[in-house]
C-alpha positions in Angstrom: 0.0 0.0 0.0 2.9 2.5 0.7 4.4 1.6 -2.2 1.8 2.4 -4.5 0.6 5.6 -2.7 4.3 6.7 -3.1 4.2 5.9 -7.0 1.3 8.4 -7.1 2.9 10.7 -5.4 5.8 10.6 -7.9 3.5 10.6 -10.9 3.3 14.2 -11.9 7.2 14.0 -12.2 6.6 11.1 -15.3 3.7 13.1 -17.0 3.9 15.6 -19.1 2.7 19.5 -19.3 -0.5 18.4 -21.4 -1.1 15.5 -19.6 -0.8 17.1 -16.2 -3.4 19.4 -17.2 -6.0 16.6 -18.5 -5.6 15.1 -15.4 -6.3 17.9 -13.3 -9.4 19.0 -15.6 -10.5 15.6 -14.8 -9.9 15.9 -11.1 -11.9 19.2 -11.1 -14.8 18.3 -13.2 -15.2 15.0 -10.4 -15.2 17.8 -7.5 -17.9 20.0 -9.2 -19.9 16.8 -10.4 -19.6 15.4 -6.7 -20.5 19.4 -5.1 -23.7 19.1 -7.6 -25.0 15.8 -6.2 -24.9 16.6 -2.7 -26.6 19.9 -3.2 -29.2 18.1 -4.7 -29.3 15.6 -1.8 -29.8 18.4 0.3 -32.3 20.4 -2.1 -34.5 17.6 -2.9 -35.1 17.0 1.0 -36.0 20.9 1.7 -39.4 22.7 1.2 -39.4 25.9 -0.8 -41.9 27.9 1.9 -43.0 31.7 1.8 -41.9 34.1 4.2 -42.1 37.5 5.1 -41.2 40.3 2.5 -41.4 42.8 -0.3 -44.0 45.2 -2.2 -46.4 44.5 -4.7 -47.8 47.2 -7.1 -51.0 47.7 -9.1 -51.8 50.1 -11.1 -54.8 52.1 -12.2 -56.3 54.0 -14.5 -58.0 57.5 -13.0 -58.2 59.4 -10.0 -59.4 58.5 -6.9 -61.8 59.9 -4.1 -61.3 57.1 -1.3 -64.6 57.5 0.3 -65.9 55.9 3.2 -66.5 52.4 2.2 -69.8 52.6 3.5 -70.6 54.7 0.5 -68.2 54.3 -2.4 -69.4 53.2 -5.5 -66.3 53.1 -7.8 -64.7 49.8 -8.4 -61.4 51.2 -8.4 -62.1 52.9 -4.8 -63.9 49.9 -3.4 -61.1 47.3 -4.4 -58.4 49.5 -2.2 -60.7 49.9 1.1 -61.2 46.3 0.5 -57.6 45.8 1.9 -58.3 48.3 4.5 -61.9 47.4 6.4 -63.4 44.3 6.2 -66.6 42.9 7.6 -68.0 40.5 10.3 -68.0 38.1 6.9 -67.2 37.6 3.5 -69.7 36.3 0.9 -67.7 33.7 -1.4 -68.7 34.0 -5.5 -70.3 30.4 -5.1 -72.6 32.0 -2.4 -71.1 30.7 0.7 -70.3 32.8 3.9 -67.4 32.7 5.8 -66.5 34.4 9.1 -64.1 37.2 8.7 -64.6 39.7 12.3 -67.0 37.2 13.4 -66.0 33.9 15.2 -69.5 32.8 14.8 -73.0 33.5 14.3 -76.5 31.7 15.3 -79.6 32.1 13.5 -82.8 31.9 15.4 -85.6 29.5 14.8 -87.9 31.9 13.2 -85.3 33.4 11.0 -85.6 36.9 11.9 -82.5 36.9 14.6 -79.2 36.9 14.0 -76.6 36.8 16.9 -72.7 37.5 16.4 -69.7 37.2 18.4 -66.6 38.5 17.5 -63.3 36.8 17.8 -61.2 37.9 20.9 -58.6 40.9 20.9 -59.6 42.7 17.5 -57.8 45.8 17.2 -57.9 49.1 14.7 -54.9 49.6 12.5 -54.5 52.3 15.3 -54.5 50.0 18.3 -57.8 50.6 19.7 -60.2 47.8 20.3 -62.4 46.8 18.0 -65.8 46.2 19.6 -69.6 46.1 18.5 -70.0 49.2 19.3 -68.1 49.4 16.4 -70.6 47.6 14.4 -73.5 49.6 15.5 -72.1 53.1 14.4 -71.6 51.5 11.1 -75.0 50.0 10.7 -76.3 53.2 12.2 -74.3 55.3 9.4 -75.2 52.9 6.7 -78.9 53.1 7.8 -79.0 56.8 7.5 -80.4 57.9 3.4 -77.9 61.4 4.2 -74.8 59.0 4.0 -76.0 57.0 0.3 -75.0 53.9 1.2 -75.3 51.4 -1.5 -75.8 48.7 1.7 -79.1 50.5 2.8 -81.4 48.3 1.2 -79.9 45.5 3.4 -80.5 47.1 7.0 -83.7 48.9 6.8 -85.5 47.6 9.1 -82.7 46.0 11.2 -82.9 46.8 14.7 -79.0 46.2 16.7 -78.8 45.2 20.2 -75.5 45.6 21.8 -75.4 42.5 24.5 -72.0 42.8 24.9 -68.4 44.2 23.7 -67.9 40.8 21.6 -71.9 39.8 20.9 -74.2 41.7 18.9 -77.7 40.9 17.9 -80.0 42.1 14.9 -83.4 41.5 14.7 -85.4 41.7 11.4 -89.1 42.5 11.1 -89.3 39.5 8.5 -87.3 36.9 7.7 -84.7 37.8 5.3 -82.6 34.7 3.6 -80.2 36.8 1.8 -79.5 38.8 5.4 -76.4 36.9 5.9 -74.5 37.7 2.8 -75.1 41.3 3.9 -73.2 41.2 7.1 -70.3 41.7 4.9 -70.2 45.4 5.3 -67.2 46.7 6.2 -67.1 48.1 9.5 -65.5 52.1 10.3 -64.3 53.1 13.9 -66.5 55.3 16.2 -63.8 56.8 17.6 -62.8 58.3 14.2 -65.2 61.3 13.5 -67.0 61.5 10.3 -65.2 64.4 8.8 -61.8 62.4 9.2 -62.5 59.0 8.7 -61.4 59.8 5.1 -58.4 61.8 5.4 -57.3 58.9 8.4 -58.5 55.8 6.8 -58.4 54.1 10.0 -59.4 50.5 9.0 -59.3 46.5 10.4 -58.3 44.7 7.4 -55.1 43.0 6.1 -53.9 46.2 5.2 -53.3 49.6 6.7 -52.9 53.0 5.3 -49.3 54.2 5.1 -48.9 57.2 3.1 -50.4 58.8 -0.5 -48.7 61.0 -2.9 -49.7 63.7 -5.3 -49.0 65.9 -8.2 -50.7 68.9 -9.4 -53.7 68.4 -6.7 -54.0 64.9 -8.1 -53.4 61.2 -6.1 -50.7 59.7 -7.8 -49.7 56.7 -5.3 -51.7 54.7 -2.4 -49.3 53.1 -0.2 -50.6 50.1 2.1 -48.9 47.9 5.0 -49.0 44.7 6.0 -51.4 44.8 10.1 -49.1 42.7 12.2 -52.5 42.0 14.0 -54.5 40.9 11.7 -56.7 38.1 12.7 -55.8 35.7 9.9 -52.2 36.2 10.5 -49.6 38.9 8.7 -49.9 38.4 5.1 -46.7 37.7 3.5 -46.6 40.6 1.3 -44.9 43.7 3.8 -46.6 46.3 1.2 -49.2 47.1 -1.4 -48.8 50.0 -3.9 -51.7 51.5 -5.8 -50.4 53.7 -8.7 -52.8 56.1 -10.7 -52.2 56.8 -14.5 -54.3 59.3 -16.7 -54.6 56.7 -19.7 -54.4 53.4 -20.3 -51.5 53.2 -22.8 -49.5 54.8 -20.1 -50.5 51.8 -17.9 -49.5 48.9 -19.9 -46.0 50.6 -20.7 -45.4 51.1 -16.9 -46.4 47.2 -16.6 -44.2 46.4 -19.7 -41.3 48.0 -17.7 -42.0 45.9 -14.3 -42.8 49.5 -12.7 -45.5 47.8 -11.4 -46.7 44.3 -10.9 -50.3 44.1 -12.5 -53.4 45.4 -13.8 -56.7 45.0 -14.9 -59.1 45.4 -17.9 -62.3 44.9 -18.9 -61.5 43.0 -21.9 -57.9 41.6 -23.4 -56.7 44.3 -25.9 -53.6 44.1 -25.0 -51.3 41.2 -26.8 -48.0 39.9 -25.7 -47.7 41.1 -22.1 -45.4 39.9 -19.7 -46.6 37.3 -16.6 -49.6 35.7 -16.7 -52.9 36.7 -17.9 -56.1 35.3 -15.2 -59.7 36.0 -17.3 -61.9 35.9 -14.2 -65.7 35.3 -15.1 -67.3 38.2 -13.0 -71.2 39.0 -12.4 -70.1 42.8 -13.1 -72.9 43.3 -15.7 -73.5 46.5 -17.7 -76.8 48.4 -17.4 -78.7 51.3 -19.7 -81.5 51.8 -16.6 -84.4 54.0 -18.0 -86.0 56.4 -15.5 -89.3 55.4 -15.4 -90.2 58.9 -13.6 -88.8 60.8 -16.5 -91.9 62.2 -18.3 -90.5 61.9 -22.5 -89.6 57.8 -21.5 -92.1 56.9 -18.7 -94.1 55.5 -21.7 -93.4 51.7 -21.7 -93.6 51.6 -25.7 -91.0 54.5 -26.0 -88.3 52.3 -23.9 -89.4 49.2 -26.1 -88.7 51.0 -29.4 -85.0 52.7 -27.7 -83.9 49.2 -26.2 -85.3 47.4 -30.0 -84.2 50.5 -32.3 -87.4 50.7 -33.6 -88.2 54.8 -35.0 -91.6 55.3 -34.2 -92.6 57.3 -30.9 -88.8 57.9 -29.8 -88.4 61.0 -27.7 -86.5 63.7 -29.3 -84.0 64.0 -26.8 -82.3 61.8 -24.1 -80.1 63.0 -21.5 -77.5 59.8 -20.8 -75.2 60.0 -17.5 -72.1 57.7 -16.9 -68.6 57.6 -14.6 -66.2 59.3 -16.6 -64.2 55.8 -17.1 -67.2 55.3 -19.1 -67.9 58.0 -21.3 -65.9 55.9 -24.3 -66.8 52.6 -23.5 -67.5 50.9 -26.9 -70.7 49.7 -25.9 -72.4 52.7 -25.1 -71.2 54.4 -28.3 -72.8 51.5 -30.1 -76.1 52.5 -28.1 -75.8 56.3 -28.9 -75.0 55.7 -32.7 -78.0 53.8 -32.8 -80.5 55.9 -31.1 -78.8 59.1 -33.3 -80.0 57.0 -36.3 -83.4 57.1 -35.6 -83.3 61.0 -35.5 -82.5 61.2 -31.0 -80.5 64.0 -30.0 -78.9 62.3 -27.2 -77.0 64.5 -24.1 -74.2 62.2 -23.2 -72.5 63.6 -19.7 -70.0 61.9 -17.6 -68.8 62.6 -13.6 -66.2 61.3 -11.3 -67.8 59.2 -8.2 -68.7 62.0 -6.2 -71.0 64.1 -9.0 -72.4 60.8 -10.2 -74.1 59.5 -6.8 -75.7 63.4 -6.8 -77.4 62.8 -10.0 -78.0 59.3 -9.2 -79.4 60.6 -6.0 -81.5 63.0 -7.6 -81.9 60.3 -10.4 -81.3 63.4 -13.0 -81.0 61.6 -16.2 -83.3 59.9 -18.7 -80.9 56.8 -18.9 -78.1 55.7 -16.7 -75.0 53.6 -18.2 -73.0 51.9 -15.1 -71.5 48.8 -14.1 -73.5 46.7 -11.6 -71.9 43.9 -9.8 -74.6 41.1 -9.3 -74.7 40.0 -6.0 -74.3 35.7 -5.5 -77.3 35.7 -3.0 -79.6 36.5 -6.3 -80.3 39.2 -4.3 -82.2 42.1 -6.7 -84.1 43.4 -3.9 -82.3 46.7 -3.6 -82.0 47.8 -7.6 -85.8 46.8 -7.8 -88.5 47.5 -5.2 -90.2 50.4 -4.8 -89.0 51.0 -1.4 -85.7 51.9 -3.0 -87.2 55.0 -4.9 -86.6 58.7 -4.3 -83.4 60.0 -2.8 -80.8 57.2 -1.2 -82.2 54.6 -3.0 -80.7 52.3 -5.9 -83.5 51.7 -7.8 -82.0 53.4 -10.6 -85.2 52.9 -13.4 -87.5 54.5 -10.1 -89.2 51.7 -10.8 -93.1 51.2 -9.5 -94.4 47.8 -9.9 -96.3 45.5 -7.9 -96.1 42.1 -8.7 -92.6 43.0 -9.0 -92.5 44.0 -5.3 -94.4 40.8 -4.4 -92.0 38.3 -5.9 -88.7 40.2 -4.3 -90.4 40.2 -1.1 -91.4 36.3 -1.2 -87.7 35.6 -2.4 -86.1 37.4 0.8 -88.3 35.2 2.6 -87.5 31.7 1.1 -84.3 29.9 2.5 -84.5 27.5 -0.5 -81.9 28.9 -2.7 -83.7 26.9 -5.9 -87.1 28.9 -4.9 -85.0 32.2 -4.5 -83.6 31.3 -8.2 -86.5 30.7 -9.6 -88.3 33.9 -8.3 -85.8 36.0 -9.7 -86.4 34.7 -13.2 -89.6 35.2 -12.7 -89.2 39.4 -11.8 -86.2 39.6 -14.8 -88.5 38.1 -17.1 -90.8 40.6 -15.9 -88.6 43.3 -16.0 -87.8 43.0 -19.6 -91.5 43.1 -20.3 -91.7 46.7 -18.3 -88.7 47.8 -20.7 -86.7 49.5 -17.8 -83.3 48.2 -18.5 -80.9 47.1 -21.0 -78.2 44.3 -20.2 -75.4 45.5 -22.7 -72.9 42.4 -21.6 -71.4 40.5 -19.1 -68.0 41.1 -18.2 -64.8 38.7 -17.6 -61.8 40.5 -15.7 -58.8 39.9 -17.4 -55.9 40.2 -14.7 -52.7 40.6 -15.9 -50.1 39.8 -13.1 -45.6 39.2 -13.1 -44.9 36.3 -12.5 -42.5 37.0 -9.6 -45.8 37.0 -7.7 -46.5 33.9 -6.2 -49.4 31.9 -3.9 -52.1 33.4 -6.0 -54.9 30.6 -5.9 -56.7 29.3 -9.1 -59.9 31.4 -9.4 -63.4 29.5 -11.1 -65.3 33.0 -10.6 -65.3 36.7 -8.9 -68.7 38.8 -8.2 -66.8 41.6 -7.8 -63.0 43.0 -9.2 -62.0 43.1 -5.5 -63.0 39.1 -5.2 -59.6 38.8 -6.3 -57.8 39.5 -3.3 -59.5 37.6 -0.9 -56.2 35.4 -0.8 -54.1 38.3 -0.5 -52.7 37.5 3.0 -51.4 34.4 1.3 -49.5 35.6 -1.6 -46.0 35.6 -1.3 -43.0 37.5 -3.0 -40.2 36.2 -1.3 -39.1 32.6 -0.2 -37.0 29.9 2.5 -36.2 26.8 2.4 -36.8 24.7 5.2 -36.6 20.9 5.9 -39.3 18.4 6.0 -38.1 18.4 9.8 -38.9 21.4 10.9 -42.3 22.2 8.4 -43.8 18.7 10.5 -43.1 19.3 14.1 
């Protein structure tokens, strides 16, 4: 053995230059070979596992007013408080409700009481306890017509009884089957006055307000944090930009050049982006409602020959109203043209959020063009009965009708979700006999998103654009690895 381990020794004196320096290639390319295979050994026994860390960025097109969430009715405005308040529960696109504040609920026998209690220690993004007293200023603003909340509809009626700082009660003069889905709200602070609940934005979700800035009087950037004490746990993600751009072409160049992460649109023009494109099926549907009250369309057979094109008794003018992100939307230029053939001067005027729910609340316009997001209780009640006319309501034809009424009223009542479904086919079909609205499509979100972001879930379905974060707290930019060790104990 010594003999032969001093003949290698000796070797490189009997080799050559060129064979020396095969033999030492040789050598080396064994090292790196045997360095690869134990990495993999080690690799191939960890888990790749998200943890804590970095900023993702969407961006926008417009400008916007962040309202109370109570009473915001732009989608764009809605999606970003969604981060920032939530509600004693979220309603799931398949119809399902899950607890979100709320640890648990009971429904009494006769269906008209439903008791809460919230989960232990829930706290403000400012550190103060959350509490029903809480929820009762909310349902108390929300139940006021002076605040135009969209959620109205679903607490008239609804009397709140405080039992304790963790169990609240509400009691409904009827049974109400889609009640549940509407404890959803999101829920403001009472210790946050009125006048600076918007300038404070003092919420309980996922997500608090950090900072915003601005250029030429104009919002530019919403920056959100990740709330160490959320219930759910800290999301993943430390921070969530909104950006703000003043066209759309601007907005896909900025995502072209990874300035931010992802955006939406309401239909795929844009080929050959980076990341990955999600088409969402949504029950965002858009509406021409025809105000029934207006005196040149209260006719039925005037909104029968606008909605079928036909020329004879059309009024001579029309006054339209629409968000501004609107005003161009292919569809209702379609609409226009059409009516403009048959001789109708047609007004076409377009607001930001805050001048649109005054003319809505004054329902000032002969025909209103907006995006409704269909609710997955089959819930219609609000947009139709004639409770919901005159000012704070949403029904936005002013519709009057009462076998309409009747069958909205018996579907609140029903828990069978089959009879609630077949009840509303009943008052659509009826509703297209009375010629008060116009369903101009149904629209899929297409989500563009960079692939660097990561734990988004496969999504069947959204009822509304801000569906799509429901997951947020389990996204995850960056990553560990751990072994199978320590992930089991």
């Amino acid at each position: 053995m010594n003999k032969l381990w001093r003949r290698l020794i000796d070797l490189p004196h009997h080799l050559s230059t060129r064979e020396k320096v095969i033999v030492l290639t040789l050598i080396l390319v064994l090292v790196l070979l045997g360095a690869s295979k134990v990495k993999n050994f080690i690799y191939n026994r960890l888990l790749l596992m998200p943890t804590y860390g970095g900023t993702y960025t969407e961006g926008l097109v417009g400008q916007p007013q962040l309202l109370s969430p109570i009473s915001s009715l732009d989608n764009d405005e809605r999606t970003i408080l969604s981060l920032i308040y939530m509600g004693l529960t979220e309603t799931t696109a398949d119809g399902r409700t899950l607890p979100v504040l709320a640890e648990s609920w009971v429904i009494s026998e006769d269906g008209q009481t439903y008791t809460f209690t919230l989960k232990p220690d829930l706290k403000w993004h400012d550190g103060q306890p959350l509490t029903t007293s809480d929820i009762a200023e909310t349902i108390k603003q929300v139940s006021d017509p002076q605040t135009r909340s969209p959620f109205l509809a679903d607490w008239e009626g609804v009397v709140v009884e405080i039992i304790d700082e963790r169990t609240i009660a509400f009691h409904l003069e009827t049974p109400n089957a889609a009640f549940l889905a509407a404890t959803d709200l999101p829920i403001i602070p009472m210790h946050i006055a009125n006048a600076d609940l918007q300038k404070s934005l003092i919420g309980n979700g996922p997500y608090f307000f950090d900072s915003s800035k601005t250029k030429d009087n104009k919002i530019t950037e919403v920056r959100l944090k990740s709330f160490d004490h959320w219930p759910s746990g800290k999301p993943y993600i430390d921070e969530v930009v909104w950006r703000f751009y003043d066209d759309t072409g601007t907005l896909v160049k900025a995502y072209q050049n990874k300035e931010i992460d992802s955006f939406t649109e309401w239909s795929n023009e844009t080929p050959n982006l980076i990341g990955t494109t999600y088409k969402l099926p949504s029950q965002r549907h858009r509406f021409l409602f025809f105000n029934t009250a207006r005196d040149n369309i209260s006719n039925q057979a005037i909104r029968k020959n606008l909605i079928e094109g036909t020329k004879s008794d059309s009024p001579s003018t029309i006054k339209v109203i629409t968000h501004q992100n609107l005003a161009d939307h292919p569809a209702l230029l379609t609409q226009i043209k059409s009516w403009q053939d048959l001789g109708v001067i047609v007004e076409l005027e377009s607001y930001d959020s805050l001048a649109l729910l005054e003319h809505i609340d004054t329902h000032d316009y002969d025909v209103l063009f907006a995006d409704i997001d269909m609710r997955a209780d089959l819930d219609i009640y609000p947009l139709w009965h004639s409770s919901q006319r005159g000012a704070g309501g949403y029904n936005l034809a002013q519709l009057d009708d009462q076998e309409v009424d009747k069958k909205l009223e018996e579907a609140r009542r029903t828990p069978d979700l089959e009879q609630r479904r077949r009840l509303t086919e009943e008052v659509e079909k009826r509703l297209q006999n009375l010629y008060v609205y116009k369903d101009l499509e149904q629209v899929p979100i297409y989500w563009h998103v960079n692939d660097r972001i990561l734990g988004i879930p496969k999504m069947q379905y959204v009822v509304d654009s801000h569906d799509r974060f429901a997951d947020i707290a389990h996204w995850y930019i960056k990553t560990k690895h751990r072994t199978w060790q320590s992930v089991n104990k």
